[in-house]
Each structure stands twice: as structure tokens, then as C-alpha cells.
C-alpha positions in Angstrom: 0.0 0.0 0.0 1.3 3.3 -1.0 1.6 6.8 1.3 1.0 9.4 -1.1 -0.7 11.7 -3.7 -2.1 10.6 -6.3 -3.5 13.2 -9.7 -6.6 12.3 -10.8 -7.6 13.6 -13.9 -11.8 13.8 -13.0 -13.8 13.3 -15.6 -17.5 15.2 -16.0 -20.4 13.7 -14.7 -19.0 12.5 -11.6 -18.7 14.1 -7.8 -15.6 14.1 -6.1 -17.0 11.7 -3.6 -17.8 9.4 -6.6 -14.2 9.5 -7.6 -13.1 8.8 -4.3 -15.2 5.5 -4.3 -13.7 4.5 -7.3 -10.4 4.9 -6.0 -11.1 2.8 -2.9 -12.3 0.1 -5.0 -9.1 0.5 -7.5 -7.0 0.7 -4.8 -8.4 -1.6 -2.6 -8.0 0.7 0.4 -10.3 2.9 2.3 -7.7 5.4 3.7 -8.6 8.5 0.5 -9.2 11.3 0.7 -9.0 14.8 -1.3 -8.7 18.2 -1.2 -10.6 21.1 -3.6 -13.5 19.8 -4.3 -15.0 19.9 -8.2 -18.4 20.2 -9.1 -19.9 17.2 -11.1 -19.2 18.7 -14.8 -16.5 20.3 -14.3 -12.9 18.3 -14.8 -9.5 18.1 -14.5 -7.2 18.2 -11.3 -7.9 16.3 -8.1 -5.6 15.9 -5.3 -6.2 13.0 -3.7 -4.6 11.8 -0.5 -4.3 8.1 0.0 -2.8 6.1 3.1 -1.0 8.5 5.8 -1.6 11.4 3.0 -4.7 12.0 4.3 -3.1 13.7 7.5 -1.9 16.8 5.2 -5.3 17.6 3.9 -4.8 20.5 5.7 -1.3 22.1 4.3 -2.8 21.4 0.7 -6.7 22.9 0.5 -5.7 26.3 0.8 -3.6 26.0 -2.3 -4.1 28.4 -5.4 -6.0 26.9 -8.1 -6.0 27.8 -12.1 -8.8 27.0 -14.4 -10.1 27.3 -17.9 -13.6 27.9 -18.7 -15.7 28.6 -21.0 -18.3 30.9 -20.5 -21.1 31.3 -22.5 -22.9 34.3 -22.6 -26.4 34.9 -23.6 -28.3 34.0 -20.1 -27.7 32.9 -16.6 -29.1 29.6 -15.2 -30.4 28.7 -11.5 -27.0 27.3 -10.7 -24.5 28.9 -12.5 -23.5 26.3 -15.1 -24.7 24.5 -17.8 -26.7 21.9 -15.5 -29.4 24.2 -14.7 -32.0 25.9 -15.7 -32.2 29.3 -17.6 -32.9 32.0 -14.6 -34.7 34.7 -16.5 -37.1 33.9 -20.0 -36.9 38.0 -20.4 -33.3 38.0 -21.1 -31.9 35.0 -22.9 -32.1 36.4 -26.3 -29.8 39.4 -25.2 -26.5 38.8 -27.1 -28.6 39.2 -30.5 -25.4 40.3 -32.4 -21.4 40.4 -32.1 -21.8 44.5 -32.1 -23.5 44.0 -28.4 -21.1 41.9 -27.1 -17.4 42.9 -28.1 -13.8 41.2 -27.1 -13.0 45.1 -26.1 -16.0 45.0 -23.6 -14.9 41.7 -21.9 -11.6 43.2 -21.9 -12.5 46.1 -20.0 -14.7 44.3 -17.8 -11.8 42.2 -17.0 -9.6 44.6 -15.3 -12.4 45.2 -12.1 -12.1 41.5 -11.2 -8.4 41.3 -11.1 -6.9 41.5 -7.8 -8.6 40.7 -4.5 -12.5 40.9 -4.9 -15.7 40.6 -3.3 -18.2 37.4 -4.2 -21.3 36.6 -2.8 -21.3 33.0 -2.6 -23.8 31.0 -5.3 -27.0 29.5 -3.8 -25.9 26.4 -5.1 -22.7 25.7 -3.0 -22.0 23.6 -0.3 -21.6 26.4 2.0 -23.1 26.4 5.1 -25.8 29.1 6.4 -27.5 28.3 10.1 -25.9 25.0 9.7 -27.5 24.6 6.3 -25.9 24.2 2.9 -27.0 26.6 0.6 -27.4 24.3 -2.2 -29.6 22.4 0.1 -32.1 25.4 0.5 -31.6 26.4 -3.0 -33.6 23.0 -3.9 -35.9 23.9 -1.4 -36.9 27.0 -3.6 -35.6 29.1 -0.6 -33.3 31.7 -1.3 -31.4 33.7 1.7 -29.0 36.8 2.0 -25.1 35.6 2.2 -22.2 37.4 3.0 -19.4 38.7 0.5 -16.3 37.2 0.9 -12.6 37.8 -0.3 -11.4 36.4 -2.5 -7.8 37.1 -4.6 -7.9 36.5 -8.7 -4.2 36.6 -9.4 -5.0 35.7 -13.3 -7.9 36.4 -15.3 -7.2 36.9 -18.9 -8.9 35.5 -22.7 -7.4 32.9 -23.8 -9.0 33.1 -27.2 -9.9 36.5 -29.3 -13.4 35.0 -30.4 -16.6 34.8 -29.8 -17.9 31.8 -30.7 -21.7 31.3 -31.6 -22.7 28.8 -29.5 -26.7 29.4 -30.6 -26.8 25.7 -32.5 -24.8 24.1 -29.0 -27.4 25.9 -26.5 -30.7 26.5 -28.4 -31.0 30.1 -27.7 -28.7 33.1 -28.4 -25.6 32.6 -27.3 -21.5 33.1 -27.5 -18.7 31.2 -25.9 -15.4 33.1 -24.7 -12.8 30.8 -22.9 -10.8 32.4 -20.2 -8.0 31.2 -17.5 -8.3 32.2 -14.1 -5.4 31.7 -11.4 -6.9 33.0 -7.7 -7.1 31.8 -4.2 -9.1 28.5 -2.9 -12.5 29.1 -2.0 -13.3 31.5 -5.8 -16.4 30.8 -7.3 -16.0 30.6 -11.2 -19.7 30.5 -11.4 -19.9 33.7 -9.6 -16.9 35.4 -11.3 -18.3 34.2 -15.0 -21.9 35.7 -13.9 -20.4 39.1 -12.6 -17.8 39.7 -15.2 -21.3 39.6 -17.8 -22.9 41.6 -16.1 -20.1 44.4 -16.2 -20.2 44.3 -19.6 -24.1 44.4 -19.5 -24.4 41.0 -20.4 -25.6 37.6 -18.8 -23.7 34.5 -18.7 -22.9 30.9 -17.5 -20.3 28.4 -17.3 -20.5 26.0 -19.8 -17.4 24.5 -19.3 -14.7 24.7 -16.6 -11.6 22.6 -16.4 -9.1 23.0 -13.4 -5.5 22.4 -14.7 -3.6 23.5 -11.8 -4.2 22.9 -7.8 -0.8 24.3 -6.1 2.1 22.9 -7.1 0.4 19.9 -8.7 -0.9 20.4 -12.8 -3.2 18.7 -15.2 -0.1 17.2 -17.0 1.0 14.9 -13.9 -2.7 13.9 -13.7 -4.2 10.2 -14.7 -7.8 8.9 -15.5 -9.1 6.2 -13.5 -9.2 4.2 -17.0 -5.4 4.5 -17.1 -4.9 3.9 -13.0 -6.9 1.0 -13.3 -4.5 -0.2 -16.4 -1.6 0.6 -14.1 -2.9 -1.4 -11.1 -3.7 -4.4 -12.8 0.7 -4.0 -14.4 1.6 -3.6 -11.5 2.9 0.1 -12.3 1.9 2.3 -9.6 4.8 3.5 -8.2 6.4 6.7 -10.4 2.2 7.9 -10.1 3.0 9.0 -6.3 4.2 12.4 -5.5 5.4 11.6 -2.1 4.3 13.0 1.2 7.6 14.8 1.6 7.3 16.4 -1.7 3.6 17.3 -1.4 4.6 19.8 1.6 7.7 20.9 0.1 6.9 25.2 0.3 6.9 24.1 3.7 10.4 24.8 5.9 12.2 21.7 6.3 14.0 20.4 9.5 16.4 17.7 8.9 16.4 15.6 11.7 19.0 13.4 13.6 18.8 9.8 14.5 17.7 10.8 18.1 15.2 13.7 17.1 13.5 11.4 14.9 12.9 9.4 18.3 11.6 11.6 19.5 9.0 13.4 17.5 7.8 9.4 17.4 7.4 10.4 20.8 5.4 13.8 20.3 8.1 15.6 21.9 9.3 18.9 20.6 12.8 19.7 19.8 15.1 22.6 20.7 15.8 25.0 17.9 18.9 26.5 17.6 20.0 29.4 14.8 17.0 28.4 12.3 14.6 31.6 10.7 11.3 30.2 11.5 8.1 32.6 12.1 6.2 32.5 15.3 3.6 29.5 14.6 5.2 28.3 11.5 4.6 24.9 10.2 7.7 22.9 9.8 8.4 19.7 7.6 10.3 17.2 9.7 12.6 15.5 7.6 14.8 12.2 7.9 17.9 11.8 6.2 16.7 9.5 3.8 13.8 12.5 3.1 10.8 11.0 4.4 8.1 13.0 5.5 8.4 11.7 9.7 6.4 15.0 10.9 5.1 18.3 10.3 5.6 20.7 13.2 4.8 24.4 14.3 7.3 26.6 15.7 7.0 28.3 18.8 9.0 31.6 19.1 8.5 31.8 22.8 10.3 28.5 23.4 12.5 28.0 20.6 11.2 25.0 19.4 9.3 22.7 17.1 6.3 20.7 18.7 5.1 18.0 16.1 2.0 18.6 15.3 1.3 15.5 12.7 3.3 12.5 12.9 3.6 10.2 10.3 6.5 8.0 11.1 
């Protein structure tokens, strides 16, 4: 059984919990986890923890993410994406001619959204309200005020000069623009698609959206679960692991001695003597051989490194 990360390539049409089942079955393991979580049609990059991994769910989930989508502009649906319903007959057939809706005006739109930002979070998220997940009001019919958050859009540019008519694909009125967007966990592509229309007096929706990058870990290190399963039943798992050690590599590293390795088994914390750590800091703990035995967090007022998450 291997300790690790494994880069799933999701396919559309399945939850993140559904790829997580199929992993347990491929894998024959029920220690699997993941982190950034991908709406059912959307694709591309899923981190998933298996074995001991699971333990750094935490160092990785706050990672920047980078997408490509494809938003199609013409009218907004119920849930933001192409799975839902249009949200307003009245204004579906508003993108009646390439004159309304311009490159240069998506262009200009653009430059508001770079940056950090404000977003109202989609009624059809998982996030909670009272305890309740929004999406699970939203099918309720029930709609409630939510808070703004920040959120930080460190890319955001066209990756395409044209608007493609998208009428035939759709059934009403409509052009498709893709875009990449690099910003901070927690963005809502949905909501950024909808508001970036909207600044350019238009409506829109995502009809595609494909994450290629989650942190350090990209689209082109990713497999299907067609291929792992291939690769499980060869026997040619192996070079598909990132190990723990490299998963938390941003992290500091403290390369540990035969004895400190004892004792971080041990939960004890270790002196720290002419390192640059910040008060609070989390530290990889690192054996000679550079495996992942701990991460720690500093502690300024004692000089030292209390492990926090043992692996070893």
C-alpha cells in the first residue's frame, strides 16, 4: 500500500465523492481522501490523499488553483453552469449580435475582477448558512441573503480573441469566450463568469470549466481512472506517487537526527537552535533519507518545534 498523492484527472459527470469510491475500489483501500472539491461537470485536477496522506489535507486545500472555462454568454441559469436551468425567460435572447457583445468590452470588464475581490457565494454551494448548505435550501426553492467574501484573482485573462456562436450548442442566443483564471481557494467561477457579464451588460454561465492547476500539482502529472486501473492491474503504480515529503515541500524543512527522529515518534518537541522560522510556523520534519516523519509548528516563545502531525 502506498503513502501518497495521487492526480486524478476527474472526468465530468461525476462528484468528487464518486471518484473517491472509485479509487477505494481500484485501490483496494479505504484510507482516500481529497482536497478542492469539483463540481460534477466540471474536470481536471484532483488531489487525492491516500494512506498517511490523508493527515496533510490541511497544508494542501488552501492551495491556489487555475482553471479554464468557458463561458457562455447569452443567459444565466439557476445554478450557474450549464446543469441548470435558464434563470430569466426575459433575457436569454440578449447577445442578438457580435456588435453587443465585443472582445473590447470583456476586456474592460476584465480589469475590475483582477486583484482581491468581493463574491457573494452562489446559492448552489455547499456552504453552510445556520448549519444549512446553501445548495440544500436552494432546492428547497428558498433563497437567503449571504455574505461577501474575499477572495484574490491573481489571473484572469482570454485565452481566445473569439466569440464563438454557441446558438446551434445551447438553443437560444448565445456566444462562448474561454478564459484562464489563477486565484485563491475558496473562488467561485460561477460567480466570477456571472459578474464579469454583467459588467459588460451582459448575462452568462459556465459552460465548461476545467481545473489544470491545484498548487504545485498540474493537469499534466494527472491520470484517469481508466489508465490507474491499467496501471494497477501491471503492477505500475509507483512513479504515479508524489510523495508526502514532496507534497509539503513550500513548507520549511528540519532535517532531523537519528535521536530527534525518536523523538517526534514520541510527540516531543525539539530545541531550535540558529533556524529563521516565524512564530507559529509549520515545519516539515525530515529524515535523512527525506521522508516525510512529521510536520511541526514553531514556537518563538520557546525556541522549538512541537510536532504537530506524525507520520512515522
Amino acid at each position: 500500500m502506498f503513502d501518497g498523492i495521487l492526480i486524478i484527472d476527474k472526468p465530468a459527470g461525476l462528484t468528487s465523492h464518486d471518484v473517491v469510491a472509485r479509487l477505494r475500489r481500484i485501490l483496494r483501500t479505504k484510507s482516500i481522501g481529497h482536497t478542492g472539491t469539483l463540481d460534477p461537470f466540471a474536470t481536471g485536477v484532483l488531489v487525492m490523499l491516500v494512506g498517511r496522506a490523508t493527515r496533510l489535507a490541511r497544508f494542501l486545500d488552501k492551495d491556489e488553483k487555475e482553471y479554464e472555462a468557458l463561458v457562455r454568454f447569452g443567459f444565466e441559469t439557476d445554478t450557474g453552469d450549464r446543469t441548470g436551468s435558464v434563470k430569466d425567460e426575459s433575457s436569454r435572447f440578449k447577445v442578438q449580435s457580435s456588435e453587443e457583445l465585443s472582445i473590447k468590452a470583456i476586456k474592460d470588464a476584465l480589469v475590475e475582477f483582477r486583484g482581491e475581490i468581493s463574491q457573494i457565494p452562489p446559492m448552489y454551494s455547499a456552504k453552510k448558512q445556520k448549519g444549512k448548505k446553501l445548495y440544500e435550501l436552494a432546492r428547497q426553492g428558498i433563497e437567503v441573503e449571504r455574505e461577501p467574501v474575499k477572495v484574490t484573482i491573481s489571473k484572469l485573462k482570454i485565452l481566445d480573441d473569439d466569440l464563438r456562436d454557441s446558438s446551434a450548442e445551447s438553443g437560444f442566443e448565445t456566444r462562448d469566450l474561454k478564459i484562464a483564471v489563477s486565484c485563491s481557494a475558496g473562488t467561485y467561477i460561477r460567480t466570477l463568469a456571472e459578474d464579469i457579464a454583467k459588467a459588460a451588460n451582459q448575462t452568462a454561465h459556465l459552460a465548461q470549466l476545467r481545473r489544470v492547476r491545484a498548487g504545485k500539482f498540474v493537469i499534466g502529472s494527472a491520470v484517469t481512472l481508466e489508465d490507474l486501473e491499467k496501471r494497477v492491474e501491471s503492477d505500475e503504480l509507483e512513479d504515479l506517487f508524489i510523495s508526502m515529503n514532496d507534497a509539503v515541500s513550500n513548507l520549511k524543512e528540519f532535517k532531523l537526527s537519528a535521536p530527534e527522529l525518536q523523538k517526534i515518534k514520541n510527540g516531543m518537541k525539539l530545541p531550535v537552535v540558529d533556524r529563521e522560522f516565524r512564530s507559529g510556523e509549520a515545519i516539515r520534519l525530515v529524515t535523512d533519507a527525506e521522508q516525510l516523519a512529521a510536520i511541526g509548528f514553531y514556537d518563538e516563545g520557546e525556541k522549538s518545534v512541537r510536532p504537530k502531525v506524525v507520520l512515522m
